[in-house]
TORMAR-243175 format. One record per residue (C-alpha): residue number from 1; residue in three letters; x negated, y, z negated. Coordinates in Angstrom, 2 decimals. Last residue first. Layout:
% residues N
- NUM;ala;X;Y;Z
...
//
This chain:
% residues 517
- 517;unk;-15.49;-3.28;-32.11
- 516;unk;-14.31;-6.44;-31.04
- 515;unk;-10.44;-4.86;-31.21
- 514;unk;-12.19;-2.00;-29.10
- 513;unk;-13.60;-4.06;-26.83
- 512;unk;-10.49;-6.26;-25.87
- 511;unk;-8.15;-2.62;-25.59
- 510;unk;-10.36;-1.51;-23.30
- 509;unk;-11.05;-4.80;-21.27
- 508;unk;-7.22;-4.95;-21.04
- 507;unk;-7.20;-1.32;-19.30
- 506;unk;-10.19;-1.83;-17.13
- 505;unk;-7.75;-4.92;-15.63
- 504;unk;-4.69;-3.15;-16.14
- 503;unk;-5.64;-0.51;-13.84
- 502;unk;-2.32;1.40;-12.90
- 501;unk;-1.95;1.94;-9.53
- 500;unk;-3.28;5.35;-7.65
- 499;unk;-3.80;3.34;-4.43
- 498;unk;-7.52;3.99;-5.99
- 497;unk;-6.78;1.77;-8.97
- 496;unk;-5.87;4.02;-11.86
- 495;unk;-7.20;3.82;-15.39
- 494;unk;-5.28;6.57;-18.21
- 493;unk;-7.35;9.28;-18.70
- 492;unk;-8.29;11.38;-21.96
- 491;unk;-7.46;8.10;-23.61
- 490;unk;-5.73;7.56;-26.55
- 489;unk;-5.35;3.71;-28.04
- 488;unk;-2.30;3.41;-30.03
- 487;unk;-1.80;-0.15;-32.35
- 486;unk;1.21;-1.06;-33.40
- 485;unk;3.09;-0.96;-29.99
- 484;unk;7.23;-0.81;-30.66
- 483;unk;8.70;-3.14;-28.67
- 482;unk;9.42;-6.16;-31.81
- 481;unk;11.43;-3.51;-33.41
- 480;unk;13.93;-3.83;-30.24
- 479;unk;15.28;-0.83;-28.97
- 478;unk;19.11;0.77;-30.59
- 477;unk;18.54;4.27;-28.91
- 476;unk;17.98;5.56;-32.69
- 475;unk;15.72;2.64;-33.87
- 474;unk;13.47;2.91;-30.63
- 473;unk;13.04;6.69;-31.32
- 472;unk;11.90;6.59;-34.79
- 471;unk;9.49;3.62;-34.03
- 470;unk;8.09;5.28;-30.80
- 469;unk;7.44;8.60;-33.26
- 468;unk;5.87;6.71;-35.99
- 467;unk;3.83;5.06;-33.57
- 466;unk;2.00;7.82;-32.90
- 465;unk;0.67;9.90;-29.55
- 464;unk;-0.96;13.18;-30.75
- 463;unk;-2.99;13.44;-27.85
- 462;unk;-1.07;11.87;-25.09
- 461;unk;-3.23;10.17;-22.59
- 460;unk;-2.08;6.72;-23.45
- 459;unk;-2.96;3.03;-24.01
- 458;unk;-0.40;1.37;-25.84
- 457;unk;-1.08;-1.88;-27.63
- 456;unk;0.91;-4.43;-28.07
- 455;unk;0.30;-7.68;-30.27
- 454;unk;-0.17;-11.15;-29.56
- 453;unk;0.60;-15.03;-31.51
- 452;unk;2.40;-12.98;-34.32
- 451;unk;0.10;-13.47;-36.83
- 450;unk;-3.49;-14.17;-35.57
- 449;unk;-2.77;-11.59;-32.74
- 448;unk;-4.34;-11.80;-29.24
- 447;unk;-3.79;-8.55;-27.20
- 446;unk;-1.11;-7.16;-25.14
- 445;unk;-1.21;-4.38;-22.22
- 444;unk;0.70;-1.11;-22.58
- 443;unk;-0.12;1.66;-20.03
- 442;unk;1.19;5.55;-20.67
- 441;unk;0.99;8.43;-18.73
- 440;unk;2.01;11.72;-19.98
- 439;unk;4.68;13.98;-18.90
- 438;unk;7.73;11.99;-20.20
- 437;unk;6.72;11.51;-24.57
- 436;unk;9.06;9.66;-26.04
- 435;unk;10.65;8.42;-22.91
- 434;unk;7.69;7.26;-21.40
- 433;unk;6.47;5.36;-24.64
- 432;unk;9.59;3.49;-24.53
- 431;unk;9.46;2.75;-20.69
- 430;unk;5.77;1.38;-21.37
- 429;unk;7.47;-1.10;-23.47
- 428;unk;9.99;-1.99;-21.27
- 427;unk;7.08;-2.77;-18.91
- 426;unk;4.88;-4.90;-20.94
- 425;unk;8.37;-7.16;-21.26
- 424;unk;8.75;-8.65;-24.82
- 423;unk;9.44;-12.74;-24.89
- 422;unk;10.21;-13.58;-28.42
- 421;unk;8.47;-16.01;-30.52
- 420;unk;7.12;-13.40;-32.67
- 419;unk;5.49;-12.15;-29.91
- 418;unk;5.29;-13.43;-26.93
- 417;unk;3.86;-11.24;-24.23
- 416;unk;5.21;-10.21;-20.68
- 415;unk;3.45;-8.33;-18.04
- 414;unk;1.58;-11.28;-16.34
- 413;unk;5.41;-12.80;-15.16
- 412;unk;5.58;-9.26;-14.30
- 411;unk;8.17;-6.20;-14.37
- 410;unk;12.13;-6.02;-14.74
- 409;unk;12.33;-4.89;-10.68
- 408;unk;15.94;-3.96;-10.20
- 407;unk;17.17;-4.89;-6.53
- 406;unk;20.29;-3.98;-5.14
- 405;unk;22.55;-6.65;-3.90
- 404;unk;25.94;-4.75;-4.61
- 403;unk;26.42;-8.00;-6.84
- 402;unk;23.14;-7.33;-8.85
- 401;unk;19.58;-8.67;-8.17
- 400;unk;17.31;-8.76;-11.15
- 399;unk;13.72;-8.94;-11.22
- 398;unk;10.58;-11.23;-12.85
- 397;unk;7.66;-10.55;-10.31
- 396;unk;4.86;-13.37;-9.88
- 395;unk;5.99;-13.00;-6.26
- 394;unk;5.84;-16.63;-5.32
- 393;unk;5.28;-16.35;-1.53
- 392;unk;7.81;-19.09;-0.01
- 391;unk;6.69;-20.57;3.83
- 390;unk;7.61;-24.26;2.39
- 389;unk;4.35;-23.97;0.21
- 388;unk;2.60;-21.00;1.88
- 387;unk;-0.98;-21.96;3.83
- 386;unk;-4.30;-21.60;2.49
- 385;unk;-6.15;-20.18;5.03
- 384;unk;-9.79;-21.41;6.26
- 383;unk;-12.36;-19.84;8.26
- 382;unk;-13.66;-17.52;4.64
- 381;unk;-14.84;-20.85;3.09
- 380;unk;-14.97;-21.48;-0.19
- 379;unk;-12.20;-18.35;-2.09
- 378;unk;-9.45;-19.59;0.83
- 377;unk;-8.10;-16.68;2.11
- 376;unk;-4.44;-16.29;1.31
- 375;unk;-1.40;-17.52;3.73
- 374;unk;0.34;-16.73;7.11
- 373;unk;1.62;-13.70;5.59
- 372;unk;5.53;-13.01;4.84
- 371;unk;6.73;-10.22;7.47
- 370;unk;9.20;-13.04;9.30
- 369;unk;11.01;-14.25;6.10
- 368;unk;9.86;-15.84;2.83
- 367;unk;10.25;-14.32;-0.65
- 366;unk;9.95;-16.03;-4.52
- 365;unk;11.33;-13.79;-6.87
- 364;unk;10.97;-15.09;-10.98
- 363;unk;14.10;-14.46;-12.20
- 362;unk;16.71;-12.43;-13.54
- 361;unk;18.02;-11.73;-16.97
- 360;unk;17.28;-14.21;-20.53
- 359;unk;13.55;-14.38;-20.25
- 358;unk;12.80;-16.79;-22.64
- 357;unk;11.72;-19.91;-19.86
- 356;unk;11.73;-18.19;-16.69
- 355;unk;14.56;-18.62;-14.24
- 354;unk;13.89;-19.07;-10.31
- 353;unk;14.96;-16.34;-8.25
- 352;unk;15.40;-16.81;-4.44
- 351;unk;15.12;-14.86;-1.63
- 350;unk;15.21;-14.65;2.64
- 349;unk;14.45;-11.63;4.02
- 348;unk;15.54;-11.10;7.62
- 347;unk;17.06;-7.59;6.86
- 346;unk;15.18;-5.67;4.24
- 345;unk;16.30;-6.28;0.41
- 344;unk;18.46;-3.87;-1.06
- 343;unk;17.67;-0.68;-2.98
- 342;unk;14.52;-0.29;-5.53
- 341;unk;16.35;0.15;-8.74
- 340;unk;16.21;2.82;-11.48
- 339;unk;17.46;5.06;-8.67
- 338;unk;20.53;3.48;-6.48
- 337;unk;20.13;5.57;-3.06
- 336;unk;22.71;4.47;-0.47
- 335;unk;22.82;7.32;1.93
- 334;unk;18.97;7.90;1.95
- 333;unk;18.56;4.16;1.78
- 332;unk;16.71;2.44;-1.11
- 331;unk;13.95;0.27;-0.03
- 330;unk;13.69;-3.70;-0.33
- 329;unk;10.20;-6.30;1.12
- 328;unk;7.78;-3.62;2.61
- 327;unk;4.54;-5.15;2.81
- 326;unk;3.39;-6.68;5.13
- 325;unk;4.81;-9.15;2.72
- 324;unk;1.51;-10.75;1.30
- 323;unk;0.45;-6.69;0.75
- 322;unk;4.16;-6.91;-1.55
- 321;unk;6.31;-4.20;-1.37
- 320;unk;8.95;-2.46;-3.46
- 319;unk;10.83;0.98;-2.58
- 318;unk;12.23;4.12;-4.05
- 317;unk;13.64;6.31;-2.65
- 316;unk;13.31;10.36;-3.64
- 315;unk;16.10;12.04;-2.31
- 314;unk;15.39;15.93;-2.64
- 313;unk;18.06;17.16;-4.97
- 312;unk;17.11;20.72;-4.64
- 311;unk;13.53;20.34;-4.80
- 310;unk;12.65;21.31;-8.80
- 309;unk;16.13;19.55;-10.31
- 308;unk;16.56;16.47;-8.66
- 307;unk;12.54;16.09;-7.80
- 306;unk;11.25;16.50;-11.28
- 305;unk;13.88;14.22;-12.95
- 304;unk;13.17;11.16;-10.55
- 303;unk;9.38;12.12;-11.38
- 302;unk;10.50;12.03;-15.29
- 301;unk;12.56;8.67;-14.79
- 300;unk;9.21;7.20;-13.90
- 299;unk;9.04;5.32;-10.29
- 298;unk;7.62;1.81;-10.83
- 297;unk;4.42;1.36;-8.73
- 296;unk;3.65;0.10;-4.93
- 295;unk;6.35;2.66;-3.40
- 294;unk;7.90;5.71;-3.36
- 293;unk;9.54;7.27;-0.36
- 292;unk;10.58;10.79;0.29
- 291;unk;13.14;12.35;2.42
- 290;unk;14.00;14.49;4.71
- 289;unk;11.18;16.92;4.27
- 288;unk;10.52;20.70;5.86
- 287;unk;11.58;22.17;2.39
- 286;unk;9.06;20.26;0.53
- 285;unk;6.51;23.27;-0.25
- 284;unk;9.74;25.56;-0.52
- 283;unk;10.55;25.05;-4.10
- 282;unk;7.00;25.46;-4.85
- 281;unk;4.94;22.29;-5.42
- 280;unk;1.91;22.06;-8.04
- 279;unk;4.15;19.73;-10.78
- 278;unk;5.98;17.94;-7.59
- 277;unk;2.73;16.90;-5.87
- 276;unk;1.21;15.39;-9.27
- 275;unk;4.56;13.42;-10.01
- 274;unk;4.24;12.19;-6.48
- 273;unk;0.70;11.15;-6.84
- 272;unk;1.42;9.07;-9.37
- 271;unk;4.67;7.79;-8.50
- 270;unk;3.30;6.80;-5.46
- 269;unk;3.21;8.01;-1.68
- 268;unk;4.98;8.00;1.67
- 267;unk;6.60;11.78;2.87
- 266;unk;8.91;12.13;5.37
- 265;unk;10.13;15.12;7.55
- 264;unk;6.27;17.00;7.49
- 263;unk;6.65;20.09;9.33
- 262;unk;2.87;20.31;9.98
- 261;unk;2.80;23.61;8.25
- 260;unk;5.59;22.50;5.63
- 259;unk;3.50;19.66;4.69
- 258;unk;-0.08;20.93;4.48
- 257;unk;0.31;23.79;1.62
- 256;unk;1.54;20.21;-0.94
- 255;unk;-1.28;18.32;0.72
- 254;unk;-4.08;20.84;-0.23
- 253;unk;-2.71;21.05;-3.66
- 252;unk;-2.57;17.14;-4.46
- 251;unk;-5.82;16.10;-2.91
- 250;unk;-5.70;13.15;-4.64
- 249;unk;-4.10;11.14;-1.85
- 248;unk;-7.41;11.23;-0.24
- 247;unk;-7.74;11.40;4.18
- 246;unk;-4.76;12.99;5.57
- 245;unk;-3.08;11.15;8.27
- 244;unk;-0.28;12.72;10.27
- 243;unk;2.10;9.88;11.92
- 242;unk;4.27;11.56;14.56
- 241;unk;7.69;9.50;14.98
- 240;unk;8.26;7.39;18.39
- 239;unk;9.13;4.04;16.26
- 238;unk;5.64;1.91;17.13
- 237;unk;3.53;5.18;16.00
- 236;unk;5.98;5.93;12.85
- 235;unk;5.81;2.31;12.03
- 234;unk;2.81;1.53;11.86
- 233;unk;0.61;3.91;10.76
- 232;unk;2.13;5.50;7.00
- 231;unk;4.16;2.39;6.37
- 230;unk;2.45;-0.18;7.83
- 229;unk;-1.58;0.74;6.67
- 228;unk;-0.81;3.06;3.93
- 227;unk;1.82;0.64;2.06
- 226;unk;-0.61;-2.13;2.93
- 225;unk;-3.51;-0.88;1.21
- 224;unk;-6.95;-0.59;2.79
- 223;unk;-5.30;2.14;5.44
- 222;unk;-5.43;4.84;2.31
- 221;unk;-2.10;6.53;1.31
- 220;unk;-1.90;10.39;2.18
- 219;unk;0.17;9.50;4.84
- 218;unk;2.57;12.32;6.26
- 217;unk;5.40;10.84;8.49
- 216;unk;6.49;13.61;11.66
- 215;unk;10.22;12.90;12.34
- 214;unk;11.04;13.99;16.26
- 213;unk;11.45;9.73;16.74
- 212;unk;14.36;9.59;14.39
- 211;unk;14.50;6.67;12.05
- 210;unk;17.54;5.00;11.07
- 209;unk;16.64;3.26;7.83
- 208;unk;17.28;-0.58;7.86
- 207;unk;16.55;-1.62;11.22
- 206;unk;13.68;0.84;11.29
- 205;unk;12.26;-0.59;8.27
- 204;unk;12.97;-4.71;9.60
- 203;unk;11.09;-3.61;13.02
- 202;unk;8.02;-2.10;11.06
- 201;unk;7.71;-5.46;8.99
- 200;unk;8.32;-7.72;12.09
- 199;unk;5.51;-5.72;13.76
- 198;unk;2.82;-6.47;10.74
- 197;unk;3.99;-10.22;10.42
- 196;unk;3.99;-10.70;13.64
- 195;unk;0.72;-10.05;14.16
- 194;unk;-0.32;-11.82;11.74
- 193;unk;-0.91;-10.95;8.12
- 192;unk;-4.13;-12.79;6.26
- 191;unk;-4.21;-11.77;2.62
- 190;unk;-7.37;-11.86;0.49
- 189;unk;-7.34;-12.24;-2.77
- 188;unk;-8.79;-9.06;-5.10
- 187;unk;-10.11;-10.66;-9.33
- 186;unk;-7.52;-9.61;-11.61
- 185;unk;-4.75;-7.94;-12.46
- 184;unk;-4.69;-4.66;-11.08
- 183;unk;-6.43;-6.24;-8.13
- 182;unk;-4.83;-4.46;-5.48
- 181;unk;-4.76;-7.46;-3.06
- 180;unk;-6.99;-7.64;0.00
- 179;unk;-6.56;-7.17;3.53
- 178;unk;-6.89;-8.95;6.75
- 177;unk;-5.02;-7.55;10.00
- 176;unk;-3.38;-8.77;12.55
- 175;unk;-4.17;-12.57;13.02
- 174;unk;-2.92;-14.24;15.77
- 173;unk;0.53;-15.92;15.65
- 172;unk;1.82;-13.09;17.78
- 171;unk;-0.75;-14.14;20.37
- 170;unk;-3.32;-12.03;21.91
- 169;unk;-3.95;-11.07;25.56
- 168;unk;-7.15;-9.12;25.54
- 167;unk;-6.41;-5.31;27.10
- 166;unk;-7.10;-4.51;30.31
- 165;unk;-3.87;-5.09;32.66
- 164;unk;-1.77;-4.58;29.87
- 163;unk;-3.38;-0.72;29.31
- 162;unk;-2.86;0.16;33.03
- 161;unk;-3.25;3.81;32.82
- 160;unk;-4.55;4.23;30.02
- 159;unk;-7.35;1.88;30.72
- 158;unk;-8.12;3.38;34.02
- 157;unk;-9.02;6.40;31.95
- 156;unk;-10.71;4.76;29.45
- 155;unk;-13.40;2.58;31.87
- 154;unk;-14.19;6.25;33.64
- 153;unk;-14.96;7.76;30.09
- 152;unk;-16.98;4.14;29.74
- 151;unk;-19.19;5.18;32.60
- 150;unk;-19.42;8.72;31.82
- 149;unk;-21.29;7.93;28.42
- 148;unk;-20.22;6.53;25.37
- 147;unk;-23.64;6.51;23.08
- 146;unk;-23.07;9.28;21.05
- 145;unk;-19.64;7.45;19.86
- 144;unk;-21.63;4.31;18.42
- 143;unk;-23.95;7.03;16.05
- 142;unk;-21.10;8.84;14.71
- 141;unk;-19.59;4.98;14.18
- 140;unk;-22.12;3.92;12.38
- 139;unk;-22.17;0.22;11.99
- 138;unk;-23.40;-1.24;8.47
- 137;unk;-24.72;-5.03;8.98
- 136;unk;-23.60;-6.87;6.36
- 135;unk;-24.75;-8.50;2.89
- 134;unk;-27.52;-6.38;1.94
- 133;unk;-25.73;-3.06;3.70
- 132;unk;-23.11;-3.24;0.95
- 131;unk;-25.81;-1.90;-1.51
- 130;unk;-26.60;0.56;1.04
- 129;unk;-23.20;1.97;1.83
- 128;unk;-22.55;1.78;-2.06
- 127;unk;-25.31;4.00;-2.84
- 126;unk;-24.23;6.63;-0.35
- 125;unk;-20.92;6.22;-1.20
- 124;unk;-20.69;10.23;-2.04
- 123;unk;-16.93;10.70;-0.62
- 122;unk;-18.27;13.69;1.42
- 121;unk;-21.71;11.49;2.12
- 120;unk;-19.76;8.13;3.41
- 119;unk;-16.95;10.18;4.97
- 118;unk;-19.31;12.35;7.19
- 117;unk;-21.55;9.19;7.69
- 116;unk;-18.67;7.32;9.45
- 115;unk;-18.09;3.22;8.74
- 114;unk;-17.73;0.46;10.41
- 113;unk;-18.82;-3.17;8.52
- 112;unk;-20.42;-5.80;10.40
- 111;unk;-20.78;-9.70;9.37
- 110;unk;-17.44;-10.48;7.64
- 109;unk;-16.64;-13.80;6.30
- 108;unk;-13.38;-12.60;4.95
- 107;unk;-14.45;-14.44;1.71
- 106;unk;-17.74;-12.72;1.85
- 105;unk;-16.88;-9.22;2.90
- 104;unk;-14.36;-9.44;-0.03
- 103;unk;-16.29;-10.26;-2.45
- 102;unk;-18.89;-7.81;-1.51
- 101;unk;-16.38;-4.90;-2.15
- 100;unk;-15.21;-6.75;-5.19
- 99;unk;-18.90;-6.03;-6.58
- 98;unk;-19.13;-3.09;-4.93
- 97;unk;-16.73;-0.66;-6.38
- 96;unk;-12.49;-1.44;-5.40
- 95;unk;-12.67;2.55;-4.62
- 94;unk;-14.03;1.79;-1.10
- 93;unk;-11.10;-0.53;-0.18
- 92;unk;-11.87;-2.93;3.16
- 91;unk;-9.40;-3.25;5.52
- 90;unk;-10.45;-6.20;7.88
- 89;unk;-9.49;-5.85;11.62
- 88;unk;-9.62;-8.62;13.65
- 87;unk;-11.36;-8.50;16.98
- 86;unk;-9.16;-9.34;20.73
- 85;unk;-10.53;-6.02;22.70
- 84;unk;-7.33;-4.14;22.05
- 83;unk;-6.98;-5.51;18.49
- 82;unk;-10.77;-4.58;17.56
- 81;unk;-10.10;-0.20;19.25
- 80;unk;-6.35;-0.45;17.81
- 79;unk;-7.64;-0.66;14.20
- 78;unk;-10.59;2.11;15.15
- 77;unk;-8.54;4.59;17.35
- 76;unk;-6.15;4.54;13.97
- 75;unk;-9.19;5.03;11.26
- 74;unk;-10.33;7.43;13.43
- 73;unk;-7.38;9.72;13.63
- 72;unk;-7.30;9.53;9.62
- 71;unk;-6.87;7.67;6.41
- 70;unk;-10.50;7.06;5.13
- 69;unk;-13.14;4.52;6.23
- 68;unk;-14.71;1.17;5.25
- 67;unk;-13.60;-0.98;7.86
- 66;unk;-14.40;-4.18;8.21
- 65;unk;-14.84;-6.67;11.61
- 64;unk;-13.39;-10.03;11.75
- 63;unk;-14.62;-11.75;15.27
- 62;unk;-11.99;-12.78;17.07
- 61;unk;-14.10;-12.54;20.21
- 60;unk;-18.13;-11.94;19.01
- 59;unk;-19.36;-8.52;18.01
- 58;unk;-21.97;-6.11;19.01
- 57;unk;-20.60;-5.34;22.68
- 56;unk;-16.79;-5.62;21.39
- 55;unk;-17.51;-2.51;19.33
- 54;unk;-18.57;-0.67;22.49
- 53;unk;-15.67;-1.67;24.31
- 52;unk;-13.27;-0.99;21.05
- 51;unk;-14.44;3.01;21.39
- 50;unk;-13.24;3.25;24.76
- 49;unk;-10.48;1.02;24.47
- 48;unk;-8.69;3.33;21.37
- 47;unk;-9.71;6.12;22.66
- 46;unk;-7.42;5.38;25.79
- 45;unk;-4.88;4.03;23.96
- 44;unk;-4.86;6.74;21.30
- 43;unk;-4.91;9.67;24.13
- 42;unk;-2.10;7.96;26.07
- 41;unk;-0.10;7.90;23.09
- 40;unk;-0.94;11.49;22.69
- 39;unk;-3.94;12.58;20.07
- 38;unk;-3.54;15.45;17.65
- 37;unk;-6.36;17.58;16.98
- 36;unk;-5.89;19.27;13.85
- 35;unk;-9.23;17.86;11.81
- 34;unk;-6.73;17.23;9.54
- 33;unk;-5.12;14.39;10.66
- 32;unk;-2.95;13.97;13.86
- 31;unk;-1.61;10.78;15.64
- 30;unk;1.83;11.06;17.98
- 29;unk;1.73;13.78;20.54
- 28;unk;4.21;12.62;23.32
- 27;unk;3.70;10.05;26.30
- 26;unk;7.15;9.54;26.86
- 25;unk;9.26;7.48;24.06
- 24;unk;9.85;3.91;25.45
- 23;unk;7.35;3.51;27.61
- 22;unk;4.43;4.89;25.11
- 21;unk;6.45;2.76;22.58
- 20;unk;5.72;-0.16;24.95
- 19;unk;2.24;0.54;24.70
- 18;unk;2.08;0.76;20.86
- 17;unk;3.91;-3.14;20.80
- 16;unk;1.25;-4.44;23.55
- 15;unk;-1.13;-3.62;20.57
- 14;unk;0.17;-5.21;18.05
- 13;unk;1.45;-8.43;19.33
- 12;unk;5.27;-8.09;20.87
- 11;unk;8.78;-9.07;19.96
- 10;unk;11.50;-9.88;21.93
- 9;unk;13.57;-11.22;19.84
- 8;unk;12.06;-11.35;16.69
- 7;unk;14.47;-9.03;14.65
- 6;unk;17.13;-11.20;16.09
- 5;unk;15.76;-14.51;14.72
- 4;unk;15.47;-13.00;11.52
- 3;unk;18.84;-12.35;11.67
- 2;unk;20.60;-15.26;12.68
- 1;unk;21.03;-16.11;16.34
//
């Protein structure tokens, strides 16, 4: 059996796979947000078929149903609330603004959207709620959970207490969840992950990282993106651990008192919001913390820096995910923790790099295994999925795999110009700026050049930012001319994508309108 196969043995469809981690590890608090009313197994499973009966009254079996809500208790009863009752679950990102909002709906083919007044008018969507509301039906769910009555109280108890007897059987090869793509670089796709995919994902973690069930996980990360959704869900419910769900990741000094209190053990974020926790941390804030992973952007040596010498050598791990790979894909190890890379591939991945013309080191990755999705959305018609060539997702990153089998991520395909007739990576670039100048954020993106075929330009919240100073520094550590950005745009904020991403897409269209200008 090789080792795919052995991660699949015995595997189970979402929701059969939360009941057997009720059997497995006792019917102990698991789900808590800040409300401070923490659920038990039992308490999520019963919830979780209350609420999906009423939702299974308005829809249709299989139906895809969004969700437009924050991370939090009821995010969780929600996603388990469709999969119990045999509905897909579509993750829908309300910082992505409406027009990929109503993308989305469409190509997902989605006819109701749930939602929760408090978040809609503490968040302010209000105009977004009723923009949305021309192309789908908007669902309360304040207004759905006034309406459960003794009857379905009754219905949840016997639930609990025989969940497999009550739930809808579903296959592994069913879908588990549809999301969309960042977008940093373009227009959202939408990703169909099965079942298996999601489980397989959360099995291949806990194979690689011993996990101990007393952990608490704090997940700032929304449920829209994958990281959020597996990571910071998942797999501390299916692997015994307490999974505490706070609601914005920007909330940096609220969530830096919050982790000691709830004795926090790991902590999933991004660089961004990492840096911003570390800068408003006390030496204790972290104290309760094993570890802490980093994911969906490149780690900055300064936030490395910050943790080493602030935290007492706090192991910060970084990790690299794909949402078409459910979407953990290689994570450092606490014990075998490589910074500047992002550790070894998960067990059951399968890999390959292809070479790209005038990029001399690594490859272009191309992935399969049993967390790879079942395909994209098709852009026409929302029932069909355009399957994987051979069951290979082409990346579109350019990385480096050395003999110890750790991963180094050089950047992507996208994030390369030619200039001169030389390949430059976007990345690199943005390295350059970062070590001139380490506490302020810096995107690079490249723009048509008469002469050269494109030029760079750095985009940067730095004040005095010059390229004097990136010239002087990249002829003293021995850097390329060619890497050195002639142009400097500064910004009094650099463009993040909710998941706290860089927004190349707003960036570009910066750096376009300004050359028009």
């Amino acid at each position: 059996m090789g080792v795919s196969a052995e991660l699949l043995a015995g595997q189970e469809p979402i929701f059969d796979a939360l009941i057997s981690a009720r059997d497995r590890f006792g019917d102990k608090e698991i789900l808590e947000d800040q409300d401070r009313k923490p659920l038990t197994y039992t308490g999520l499973i019963r919830a979780a078929f209350v609420l999906g009966r009423k939702l299974a009254a308005m829809t249709e079996p299989g139906e895809r149903v969004g969700i437009l809500l924050p991370s939090s208790a009821g995010v969780v009863v929600t996603f388990y609330g469709l999969h119990a009752h045999g509905r897909t679950p579509v993750m829908l990102n309300f910082t992505s603004g409406e027009r990929n909002l109503k993308a989305a709906i469409k190509a997902a083919g989605v006819k109701k959207v749930l939602t929760a007044k408090r978040f809609i008018q503490q968040a302010k969507l209000e105009g977004l709620v009723e923009d949305l509301s021309k192309v789908a039906e908007i669902v309360w769910l304040d207004d759905v959970r006034k309406t459960i009555g003794l009857q379905d109280k009754i219905y949840g108890l016997l639930a609990g207490m025989a969940p497999r007897r009550f739930r809808v059987r579903t296959k592994l090869d069913d879908p588990g969840v549809i999301l969309f793509t960042s977008g940093s670089f373009g227009a959202p796709k939408g990703v169909v992950l099965s079942q298996a995919n999601l489980t397989a994902n959360v099995r291949q973690v806990a194979a690689h990282i011993d996990l101990n069930p007393d952990w608490v996980m704090f997940n700032p990360l929304p449920t829209f993106h994958c990281f959020g959704l597996t990571g910071g869900v998942l797999l501390p419910l299916l692997c015994g651990m307490k999974a505490f769900q706070y609601p914005s990741p920007l909330h940096a000094k609220q969530i830096v008192e919050l982790l000691p209190e709830v004795k926090a053990s790991i902590l999933f974020a991004t660089d961004t919001f990492l840096n911003q926790y570390a800068r408003v941390a006390g030496p204790d804030d972290f104290s309760t913390l094993k570890f802490v992973v980093a994911g969906a952007e490149r780690v900055r040596d300064e936030t490395h820096h910050l943790f080493n010498t602030k935290f007492g050598g706090l192991k910060l791990l970084e990790g690299y995910g794909a949402t078409e790979a459910a979407p953990v894909v290689a994570v450092n190890h606490p014990d075998r923790n490589r910074p500047g890379t992002v550790g070894q591939m998960l067990p059951g991945m399968e890999w390959k790099l292809t070479p790209v013309p005038g990029i001399e080191t690594g490859g272009r990755l191309y992935l399969r295994g049993p967390n790879v999705m079942r395909g994209y959305l098709s852009a026409d018609d929302p029932e069909v999925i355009e399957p994987l060539e051979g069951g290979w997702h082409d990346t579109g990153d350019i990385v480096d795999v050395d003999r110890d089998g750790y991963v180094a991520i050089l950047g992507r395909v996208k994030r390369f110009a030619k200039i001169g007739g030389e390949m430059v990576s976007l990345t690199a670039v943005e390295g350059l700026a970062s070590a001139v100048w380490p506490e302020a954020r810096h995107a690079v993106v490249s723009i048509a050049d008469a002469r050269k075929g494109e030029k760079l330009v750095l985009v940067t919240d730095r004040e005095d930012a010059d390229v004097g100073r990136l010239a002087e520094w990249a002829r003293s550590h021995g850097a390329p001319e060619l890497a050195v950005p002639k142009k400097i745009m500064r910004v009094a904020e650099v463009p993040v994508l909710g998941t706290g991403k860089t927004d190349y897409v707003a960036i570009q269209q910066m750096a376009e309108m300004d050359k028009a200008a």
